[in-house]
C-alpha positions in Angstrom: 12.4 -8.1 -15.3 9.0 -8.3 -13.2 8.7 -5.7 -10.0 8.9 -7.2 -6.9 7.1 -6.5 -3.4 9.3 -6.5 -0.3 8.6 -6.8 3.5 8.1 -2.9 3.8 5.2 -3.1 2.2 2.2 -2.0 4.8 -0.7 -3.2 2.5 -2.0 0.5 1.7 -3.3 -0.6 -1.7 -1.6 2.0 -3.3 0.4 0.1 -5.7 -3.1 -2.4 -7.2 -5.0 0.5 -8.4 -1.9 2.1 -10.9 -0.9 -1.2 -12.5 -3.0 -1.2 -16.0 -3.1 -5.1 -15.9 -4.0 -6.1 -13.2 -1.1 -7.8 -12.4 -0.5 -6.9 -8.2 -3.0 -8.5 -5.5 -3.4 -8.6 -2.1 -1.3 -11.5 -0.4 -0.8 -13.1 2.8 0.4 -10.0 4.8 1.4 -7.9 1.5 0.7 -7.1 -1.7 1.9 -9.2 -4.9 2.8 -9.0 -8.0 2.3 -11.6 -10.6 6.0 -11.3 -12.6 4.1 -13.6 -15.4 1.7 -10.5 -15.9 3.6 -7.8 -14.7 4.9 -4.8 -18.1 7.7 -3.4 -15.9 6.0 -0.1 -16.5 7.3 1.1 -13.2 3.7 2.7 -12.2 3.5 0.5 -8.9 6.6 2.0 -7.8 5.7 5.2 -8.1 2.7 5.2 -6.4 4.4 3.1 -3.4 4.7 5.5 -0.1 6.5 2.9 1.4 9.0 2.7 -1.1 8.7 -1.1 -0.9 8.3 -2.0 -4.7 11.5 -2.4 -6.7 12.8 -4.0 -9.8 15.0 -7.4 -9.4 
């Protein structure tokens, strides 16, 4: 199941450059991730200081 981005999320970046595919962008007022793409390797959420990236 993909990673998903919640409202905390302060648009730091932090999450984009840890995903090896490529698979999180910068959206209308937050980050994104693209669940087609997305490994659930976890990486994202480990680099979020917000805390704001979690698995659904």
């Amino acid at each position: 199941m993909a990673y998903q981005i919640s409202d905390a999320c302060i648009s730091c970046g932090s999450c984009a450059g840890e995903c090896p595919v490529g698979a999180i962008s910068e959206g209308d007022g937050k980050y994104q991730i693209d669940a087609g793409a997305c490994l659930d390797c976890g990486s994202c959420a480990g680099a979020c200081p917000m805390g704001a990236i979690s698995q659904e």
